[in-house]
VOROZA-187760 format. One record per residue: residue in three letters; x, y, z of N, C-alpha, C in turn. Coordinates in steps of 0.2 Angstrom, whole numbers, plus 2048, in hexadecimal, padded with zeros to 3 digits. Layout:
N
AlaXYZXYZXYZ ...
This chain:
341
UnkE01CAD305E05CB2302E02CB8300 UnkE06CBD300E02CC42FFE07CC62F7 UnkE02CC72F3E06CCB2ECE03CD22EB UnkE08CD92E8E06CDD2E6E04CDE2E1 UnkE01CDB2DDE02CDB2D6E00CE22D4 UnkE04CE52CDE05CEA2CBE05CEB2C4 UnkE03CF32BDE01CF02B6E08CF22B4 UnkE07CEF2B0E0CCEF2AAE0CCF42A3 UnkE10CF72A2E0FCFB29BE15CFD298 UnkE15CF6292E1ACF928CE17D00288 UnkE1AD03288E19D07281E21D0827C UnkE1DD09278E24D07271E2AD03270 UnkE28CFC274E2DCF8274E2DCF3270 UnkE33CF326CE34CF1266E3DCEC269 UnkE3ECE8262E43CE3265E46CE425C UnkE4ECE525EE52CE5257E5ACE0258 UnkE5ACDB256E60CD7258E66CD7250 UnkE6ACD9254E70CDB24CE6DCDC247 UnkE6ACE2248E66CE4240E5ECE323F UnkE5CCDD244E57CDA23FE52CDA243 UnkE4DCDE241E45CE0247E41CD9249 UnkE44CD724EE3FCD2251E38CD5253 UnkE38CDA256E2FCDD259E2FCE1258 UnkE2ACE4255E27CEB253E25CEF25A UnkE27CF5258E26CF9260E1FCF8261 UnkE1CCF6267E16CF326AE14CF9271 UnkE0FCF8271E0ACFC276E06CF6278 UnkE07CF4282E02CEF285E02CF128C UnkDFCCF228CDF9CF3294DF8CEE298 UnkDFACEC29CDF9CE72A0DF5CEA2A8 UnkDF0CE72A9DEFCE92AEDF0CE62B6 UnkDEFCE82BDDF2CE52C2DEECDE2C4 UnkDF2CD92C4DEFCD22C7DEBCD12C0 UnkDECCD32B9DE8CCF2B4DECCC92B3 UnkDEACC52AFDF0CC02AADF0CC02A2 UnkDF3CC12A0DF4CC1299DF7CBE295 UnkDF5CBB28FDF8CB628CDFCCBA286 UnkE02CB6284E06CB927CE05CB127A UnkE03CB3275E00CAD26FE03CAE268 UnkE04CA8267E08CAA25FE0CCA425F UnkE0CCA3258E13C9E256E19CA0259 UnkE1EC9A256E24C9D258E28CA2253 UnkE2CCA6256E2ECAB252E29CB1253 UnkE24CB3255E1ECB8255E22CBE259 UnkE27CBE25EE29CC3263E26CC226B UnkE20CBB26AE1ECBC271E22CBA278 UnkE27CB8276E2DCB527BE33CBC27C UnkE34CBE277E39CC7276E32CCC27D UnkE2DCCB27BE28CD127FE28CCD288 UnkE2ACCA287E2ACC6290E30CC628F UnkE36CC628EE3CCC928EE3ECD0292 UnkE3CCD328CE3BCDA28EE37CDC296 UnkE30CD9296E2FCDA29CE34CD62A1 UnkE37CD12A1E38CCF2A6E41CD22A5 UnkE42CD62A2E49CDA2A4E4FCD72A0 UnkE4ECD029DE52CCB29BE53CCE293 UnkE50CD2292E51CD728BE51CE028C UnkE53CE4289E51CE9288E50CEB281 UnkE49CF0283E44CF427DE4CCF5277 UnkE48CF9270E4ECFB26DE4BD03271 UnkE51D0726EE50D0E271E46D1226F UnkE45D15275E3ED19274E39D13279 UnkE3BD0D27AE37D0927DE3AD0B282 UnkE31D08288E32D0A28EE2DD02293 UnkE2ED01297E2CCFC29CE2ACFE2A4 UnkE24D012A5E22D032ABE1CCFE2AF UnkE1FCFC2B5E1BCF82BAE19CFD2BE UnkE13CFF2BEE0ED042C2E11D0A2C0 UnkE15D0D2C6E18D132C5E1ED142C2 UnkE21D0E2C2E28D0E2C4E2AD0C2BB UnkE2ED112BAE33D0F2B2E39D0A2B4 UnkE39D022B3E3CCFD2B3E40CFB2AE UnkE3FCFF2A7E43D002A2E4ACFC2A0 UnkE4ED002A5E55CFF2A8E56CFB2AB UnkE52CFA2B0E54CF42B6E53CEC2B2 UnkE59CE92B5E5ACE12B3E54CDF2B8 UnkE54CD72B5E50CD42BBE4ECD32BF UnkE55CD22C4E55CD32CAE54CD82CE UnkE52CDF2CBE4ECE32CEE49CE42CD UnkE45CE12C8E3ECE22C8E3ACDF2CA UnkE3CCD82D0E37CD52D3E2FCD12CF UnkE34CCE2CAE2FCCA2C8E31CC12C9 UnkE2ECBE2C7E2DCB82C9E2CCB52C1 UnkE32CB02BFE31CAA2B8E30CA62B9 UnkE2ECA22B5E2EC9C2B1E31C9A2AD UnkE36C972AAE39C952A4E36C8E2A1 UnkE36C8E299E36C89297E3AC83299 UnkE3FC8429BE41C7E29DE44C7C2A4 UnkE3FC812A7E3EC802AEE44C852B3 UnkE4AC842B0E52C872B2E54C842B9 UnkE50C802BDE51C7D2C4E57C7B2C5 UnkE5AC7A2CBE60C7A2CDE60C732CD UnkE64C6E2CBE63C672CAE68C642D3 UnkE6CC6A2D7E70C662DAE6CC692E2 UnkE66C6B2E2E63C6D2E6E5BC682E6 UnkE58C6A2EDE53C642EEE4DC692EC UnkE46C672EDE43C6A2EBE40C712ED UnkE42C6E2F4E41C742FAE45C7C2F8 UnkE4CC782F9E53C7D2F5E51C802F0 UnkE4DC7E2EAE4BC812E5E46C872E5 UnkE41C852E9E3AC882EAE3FC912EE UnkE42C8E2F4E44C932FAE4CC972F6 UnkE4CC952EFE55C982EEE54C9F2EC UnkE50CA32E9E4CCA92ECE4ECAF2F2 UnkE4ACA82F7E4ACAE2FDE50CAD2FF UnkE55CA82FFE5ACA6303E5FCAD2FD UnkE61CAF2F9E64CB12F4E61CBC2F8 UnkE5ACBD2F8E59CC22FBE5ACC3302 UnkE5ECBD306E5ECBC30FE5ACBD311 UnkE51CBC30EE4DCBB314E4FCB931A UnkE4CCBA31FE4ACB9326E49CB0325 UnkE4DCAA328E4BCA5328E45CA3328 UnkE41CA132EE3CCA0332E38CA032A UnkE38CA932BE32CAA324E33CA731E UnkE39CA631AE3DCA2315E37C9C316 UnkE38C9631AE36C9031CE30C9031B UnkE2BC97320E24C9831EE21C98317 UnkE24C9C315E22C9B30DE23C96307 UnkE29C9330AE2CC8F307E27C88307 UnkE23C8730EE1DC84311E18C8230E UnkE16C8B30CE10C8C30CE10C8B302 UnkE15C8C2FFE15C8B2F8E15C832FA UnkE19C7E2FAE18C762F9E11C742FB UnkE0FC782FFE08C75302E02C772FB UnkE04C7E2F8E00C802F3E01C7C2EC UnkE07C792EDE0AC782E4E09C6F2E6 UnkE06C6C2EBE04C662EDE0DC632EE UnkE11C662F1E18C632EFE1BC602F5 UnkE17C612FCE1DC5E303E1DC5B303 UnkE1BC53300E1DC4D300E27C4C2FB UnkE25C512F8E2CC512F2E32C562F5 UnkE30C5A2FCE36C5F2FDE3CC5D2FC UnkE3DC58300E47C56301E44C532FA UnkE46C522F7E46C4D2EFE4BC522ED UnkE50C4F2E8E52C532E1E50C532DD UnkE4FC582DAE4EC592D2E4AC572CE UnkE51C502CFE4EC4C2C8E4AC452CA UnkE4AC462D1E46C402D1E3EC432D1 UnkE3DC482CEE32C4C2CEE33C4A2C6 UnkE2CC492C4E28C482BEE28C4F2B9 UnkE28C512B5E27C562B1E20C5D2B3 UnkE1CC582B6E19C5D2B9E1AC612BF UnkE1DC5B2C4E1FC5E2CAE24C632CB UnkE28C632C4E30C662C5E2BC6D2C3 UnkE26C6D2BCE22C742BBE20C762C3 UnkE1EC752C6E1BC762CCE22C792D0 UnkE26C762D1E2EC792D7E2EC7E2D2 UnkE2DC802CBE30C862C9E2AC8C2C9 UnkE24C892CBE20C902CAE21C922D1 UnkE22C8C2D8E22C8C2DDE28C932DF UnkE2DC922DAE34C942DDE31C9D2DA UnkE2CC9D2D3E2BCA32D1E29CA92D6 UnkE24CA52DAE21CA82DEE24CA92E7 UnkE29CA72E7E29CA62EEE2CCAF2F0 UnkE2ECB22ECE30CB82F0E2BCBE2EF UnkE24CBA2ECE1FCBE2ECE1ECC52E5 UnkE21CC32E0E21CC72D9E1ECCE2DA UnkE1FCD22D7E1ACD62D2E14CD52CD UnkE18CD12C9E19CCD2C4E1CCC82C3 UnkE16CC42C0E19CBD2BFE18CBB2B9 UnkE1FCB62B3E1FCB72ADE21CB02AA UnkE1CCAD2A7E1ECA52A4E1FCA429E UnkE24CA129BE26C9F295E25C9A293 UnkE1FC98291E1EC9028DE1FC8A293 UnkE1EC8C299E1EC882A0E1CC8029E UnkE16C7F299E13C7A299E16C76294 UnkE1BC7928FE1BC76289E20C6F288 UnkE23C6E28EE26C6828DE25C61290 UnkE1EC62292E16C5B295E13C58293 UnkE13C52292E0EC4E28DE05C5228E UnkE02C51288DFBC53288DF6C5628F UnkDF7C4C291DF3C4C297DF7C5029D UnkDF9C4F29EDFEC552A3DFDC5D2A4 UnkDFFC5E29BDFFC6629DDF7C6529C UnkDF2C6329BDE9C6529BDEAC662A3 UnkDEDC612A7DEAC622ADDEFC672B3 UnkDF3C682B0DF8C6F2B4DF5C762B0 UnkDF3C762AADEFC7B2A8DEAC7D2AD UnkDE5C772ADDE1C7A2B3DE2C7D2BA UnkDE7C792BBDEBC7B2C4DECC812C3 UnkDF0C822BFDF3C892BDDEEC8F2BD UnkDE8C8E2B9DE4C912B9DE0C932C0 UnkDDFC8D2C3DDBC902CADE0C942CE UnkDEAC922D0DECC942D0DEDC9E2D0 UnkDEEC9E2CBDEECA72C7DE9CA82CA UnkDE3CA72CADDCCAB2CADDDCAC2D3 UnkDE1CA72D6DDFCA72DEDE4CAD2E0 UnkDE9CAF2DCDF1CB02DFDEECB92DD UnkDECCBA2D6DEBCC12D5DF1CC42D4 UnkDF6CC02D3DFCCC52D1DFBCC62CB UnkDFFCCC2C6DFFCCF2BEE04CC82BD UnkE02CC52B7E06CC02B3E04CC02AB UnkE0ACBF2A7E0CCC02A2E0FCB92A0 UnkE09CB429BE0BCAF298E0CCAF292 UnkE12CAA290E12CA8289E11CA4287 UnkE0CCA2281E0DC9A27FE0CC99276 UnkE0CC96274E07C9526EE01C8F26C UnkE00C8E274DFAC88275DF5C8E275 UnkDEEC8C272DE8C90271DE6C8E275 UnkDE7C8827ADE2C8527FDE5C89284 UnkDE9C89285DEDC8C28DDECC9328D UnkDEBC97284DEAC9F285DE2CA028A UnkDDFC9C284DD8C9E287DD6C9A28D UnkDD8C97290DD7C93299DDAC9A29D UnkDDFC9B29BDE3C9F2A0DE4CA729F UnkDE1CA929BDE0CB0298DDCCB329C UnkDDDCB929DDD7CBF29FDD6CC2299 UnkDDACC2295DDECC6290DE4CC3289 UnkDE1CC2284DE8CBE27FDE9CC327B UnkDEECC627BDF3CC9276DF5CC4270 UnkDF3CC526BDF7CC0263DFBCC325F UnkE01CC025FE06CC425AE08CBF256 UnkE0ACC5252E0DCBF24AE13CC4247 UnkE15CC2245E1DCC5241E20CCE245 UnkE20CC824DE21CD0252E1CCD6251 UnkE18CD7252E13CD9252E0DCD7255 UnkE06CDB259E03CD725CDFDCDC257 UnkDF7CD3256DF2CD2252DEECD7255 UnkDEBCD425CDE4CD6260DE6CD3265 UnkDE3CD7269DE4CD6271DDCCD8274 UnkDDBCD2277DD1CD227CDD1CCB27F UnkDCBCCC281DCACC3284DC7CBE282 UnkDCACB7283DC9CB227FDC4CB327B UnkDBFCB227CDB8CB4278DB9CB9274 UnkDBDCBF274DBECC226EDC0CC1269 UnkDC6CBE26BDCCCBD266DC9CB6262 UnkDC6CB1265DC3CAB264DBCCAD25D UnkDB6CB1261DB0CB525FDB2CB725A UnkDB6CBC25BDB8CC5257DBECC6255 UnkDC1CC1250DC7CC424FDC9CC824B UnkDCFCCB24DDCFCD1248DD1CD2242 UnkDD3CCC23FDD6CCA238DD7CC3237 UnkDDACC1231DDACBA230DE0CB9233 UnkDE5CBA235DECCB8239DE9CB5240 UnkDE5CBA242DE1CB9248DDDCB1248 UnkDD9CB2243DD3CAE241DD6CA6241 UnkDD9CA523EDDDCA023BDE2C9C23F UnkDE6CA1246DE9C9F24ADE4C9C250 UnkDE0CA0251DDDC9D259DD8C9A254 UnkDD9C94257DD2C90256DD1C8C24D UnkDCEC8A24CDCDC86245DC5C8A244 UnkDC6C8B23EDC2C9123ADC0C8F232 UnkDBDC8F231DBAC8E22ADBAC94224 UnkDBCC9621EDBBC9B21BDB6C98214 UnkDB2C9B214DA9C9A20EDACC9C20B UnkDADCA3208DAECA71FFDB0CAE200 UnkDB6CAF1FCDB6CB61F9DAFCB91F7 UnkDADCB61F3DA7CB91F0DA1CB31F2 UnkD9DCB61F4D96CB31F9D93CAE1F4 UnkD91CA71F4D8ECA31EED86CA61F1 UnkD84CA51EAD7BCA71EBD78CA31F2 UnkD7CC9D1F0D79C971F8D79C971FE UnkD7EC9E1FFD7FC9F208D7ACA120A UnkD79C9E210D73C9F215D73CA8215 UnkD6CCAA215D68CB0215D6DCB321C UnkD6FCAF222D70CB2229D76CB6228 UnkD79CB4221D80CB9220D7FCBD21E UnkD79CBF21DD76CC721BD7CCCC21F UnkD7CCCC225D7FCD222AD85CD222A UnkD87CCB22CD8FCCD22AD90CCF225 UnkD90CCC220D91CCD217D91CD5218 UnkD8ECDB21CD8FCE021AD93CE221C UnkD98CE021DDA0CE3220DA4CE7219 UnkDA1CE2212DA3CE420CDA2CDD208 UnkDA5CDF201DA4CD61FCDAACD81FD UnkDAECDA1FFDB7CD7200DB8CD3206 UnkDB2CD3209DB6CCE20FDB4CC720E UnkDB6CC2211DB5CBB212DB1CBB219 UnkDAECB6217DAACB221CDADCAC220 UnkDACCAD228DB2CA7228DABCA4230 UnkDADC9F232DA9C9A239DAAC9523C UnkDAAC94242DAEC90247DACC89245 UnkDAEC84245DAAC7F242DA7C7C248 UnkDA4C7F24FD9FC7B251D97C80251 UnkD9BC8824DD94C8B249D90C88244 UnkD91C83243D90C8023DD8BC7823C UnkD89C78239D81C7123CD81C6C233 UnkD83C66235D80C6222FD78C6022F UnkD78C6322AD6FC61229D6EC5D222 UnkD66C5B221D65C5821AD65C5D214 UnkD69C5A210D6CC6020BD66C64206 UnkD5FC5F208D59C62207D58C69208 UnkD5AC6A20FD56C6F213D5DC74215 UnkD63C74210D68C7820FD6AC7B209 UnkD6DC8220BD6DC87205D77C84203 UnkD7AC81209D82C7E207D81C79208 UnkD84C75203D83C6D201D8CC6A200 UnkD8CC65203D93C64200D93C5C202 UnkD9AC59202D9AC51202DA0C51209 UnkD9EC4C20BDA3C4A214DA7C46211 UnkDADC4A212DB4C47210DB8C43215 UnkDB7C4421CDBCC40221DB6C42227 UnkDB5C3C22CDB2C3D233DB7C3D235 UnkDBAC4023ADBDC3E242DB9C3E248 UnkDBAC3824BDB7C37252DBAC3A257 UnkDB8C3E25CDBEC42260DBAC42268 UnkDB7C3C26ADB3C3B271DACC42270 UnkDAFC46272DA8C4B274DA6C4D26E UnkDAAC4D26ADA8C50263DABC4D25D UnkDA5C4E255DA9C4A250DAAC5024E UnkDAFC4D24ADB1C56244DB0C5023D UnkDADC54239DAAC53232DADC5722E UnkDB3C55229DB4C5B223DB1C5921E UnkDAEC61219DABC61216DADC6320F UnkDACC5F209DB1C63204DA9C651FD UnkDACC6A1F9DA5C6C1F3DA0C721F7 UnkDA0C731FDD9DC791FFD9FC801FD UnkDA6C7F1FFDAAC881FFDAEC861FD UnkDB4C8B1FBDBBC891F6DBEC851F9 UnkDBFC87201DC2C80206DBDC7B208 UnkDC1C75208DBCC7120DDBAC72217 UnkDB5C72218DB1C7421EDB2C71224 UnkDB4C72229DB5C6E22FDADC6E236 UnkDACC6A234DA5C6B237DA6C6723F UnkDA4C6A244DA3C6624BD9BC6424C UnkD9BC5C24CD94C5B24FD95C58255 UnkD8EC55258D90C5025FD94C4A25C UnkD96C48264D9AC44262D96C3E261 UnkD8FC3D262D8DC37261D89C3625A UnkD89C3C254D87C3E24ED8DC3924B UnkD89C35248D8EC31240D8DC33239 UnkD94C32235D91C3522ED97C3422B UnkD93C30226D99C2C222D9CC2F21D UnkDA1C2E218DA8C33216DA2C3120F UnkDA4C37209D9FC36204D99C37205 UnkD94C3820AD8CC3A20AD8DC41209 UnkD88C41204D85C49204D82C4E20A UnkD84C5320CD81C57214D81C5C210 UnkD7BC63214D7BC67213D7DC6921C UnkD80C7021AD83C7621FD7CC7A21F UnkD7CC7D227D79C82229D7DC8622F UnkD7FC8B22ED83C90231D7FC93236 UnkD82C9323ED7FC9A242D80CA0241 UnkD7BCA4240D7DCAC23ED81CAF241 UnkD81CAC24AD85CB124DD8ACAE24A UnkD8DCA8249D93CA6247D97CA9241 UnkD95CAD23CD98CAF235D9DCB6238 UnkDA4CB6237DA7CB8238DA9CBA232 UnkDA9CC2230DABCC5229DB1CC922A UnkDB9CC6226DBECCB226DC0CCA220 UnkDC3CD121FDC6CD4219DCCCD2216 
């Protein structure tokens, strides 16, 4: 399959329903054949901002929606040549699978011959020609995700745009259509625009994660930014589990917080908890008492209470034992101290 992919650029696009501002006018660059995530809880705008691109909203007045050169603005849908996903698949229940994948090109009058080709060459990708004649309802929850990214892509998109694709699969499932998906994307190179509010599925599948909160967007970079370097606590506190030390710095914090500490005394100190090392409380400047172990196979998590105002979430191996109640001290990686305001 041959894709054009093309970038993307909201500028001032903001969402207002009877009165009431769901998104704040927003500026995003997307660029050709990247992928990008919208992360955020529910209620955030990141499901209105994939609306808007995929034609199924329009901006309030002063927003604008350009695909390369072209002001798509105005155009519904079905003129802008992109390709969805829905969360709940939307798949035609009285059609097979074949039907589903190819309902597309038959709807644009492809050329048959070439309908069937691609139609082909998709089930052979999405591992589905064993299931073509099947209906609907006889595929598994993953395979039915599969006919519908299948059917996204069959008339070869611009852009391709998924709404929470994976959200209705037990655990083990979406881990492993994540990954598909992921090799997927990377092979296709078409520009795509995903929504979720799994932190696993942003940073697998991101080039790029946009995070928003109360319609507005935090920071936007690549998983290791956002994850490393976030740019406020909304950020901090969404992606990932994070630790917060002190308003004000105890005389007992490791020396290594010299550097960040100079961002100012207004800011806190915050650290991923696998920056973080139990040691003998001798030979530590943070002392505190192990309140719960969890065993979680590759890794244990230790929370720590008496160190910092909150109690501490520390990751060691998973073959490290340490019983609730013992005394530990903390030693922090320097790169690891994370200071916001």
């Amino acid at each position: 399959m041959k894709f054009t992919p093309v970038p993307i650029a909201l500028a001032q696009c903001g969402k207002t329903f009877h009165g009431t501002r769901v998104l704040e006018p927003l500026d995003l660059a997307i660029g050709a054949g990247e992928t990008v995530v919208l992360l955020g809880p529910s209620g955030c705008g990141k499901t209105t901002t994939l609306r808007i691109i995929a034609g199924l909203e329009s901006p309030d007045a002063g927003g604008t929606v350009r695909f390369g050169d072209d002001d798509v603005t105005r155009l519904p849908i079905e003129r802008r040549h992109v390709g969805m996903v829905f969360q709940s698949y939307a798949l035609f229940p009285n059609l097979t699978v074949r039907g589903n994948v190819g309902y597309g090109l038959k709807i644009a009058k492809a050329e048959p011959a070439l309908a069937r080709r691609r139609v082909d060459e998709l089930l052979a990708m999405m591992r589905l020609e064993a299931h073509a004649d099947k209906p609907i309802h006889q595929l598994s929850g993953g395979q039915r995700q599969r006919v519908a990214l299948a059917r996204a892509l069959a008339r070869e998109p611009r852009v391709l745009l998924l709404d929470e694709p994976l959200t209705a699969l037990d655990a083990r499932l979406r881990d492993a259509l994540r990954r598909e998906m992921n090799t997927l994307l990377r092979g296709l190179g078409v520009t795509t625009v995903y929504v979720t509010h799994d932190q696993a599925e942003a940073m697998e599948l991101g080039d790029r994660i946009v995070v928003m909160s109360a319609g507005r967007i935090e920071q936007i970079g690549t998983p290791r930014d956002i994850y490393y370097r976030p740019a406020n606590r909304a950020v901090a506190q969404f992606v990932g589990t994070i630790n917060r030390l002190a308003g004000q710095w105890p005389s007992n914090l490791p020396a290594s917080a010299g550097t960040a500490a100079s961002h100012g005394a207004r800011a806190d100190l915050f650290f991923r908890p696998e920056d973080g090392r139990l040691v003998d409380p001798k030979d530590a400047s943070l002392r505190g008492i192990v309140e719960t172990v969890s065993f979680l196979g590759e890794r244990t998590r230790v929370t720590v209470t008496g160190a910092a105002p909150d109690a501490l979430v520390i990751d060691v191996a998973g073959r490290s034992e340490w019983a609730p109640g013992a005394t530990v001290g903390i030693e922090i990686a320097p790169e690891g101290l994370i200071a916001l305001p």
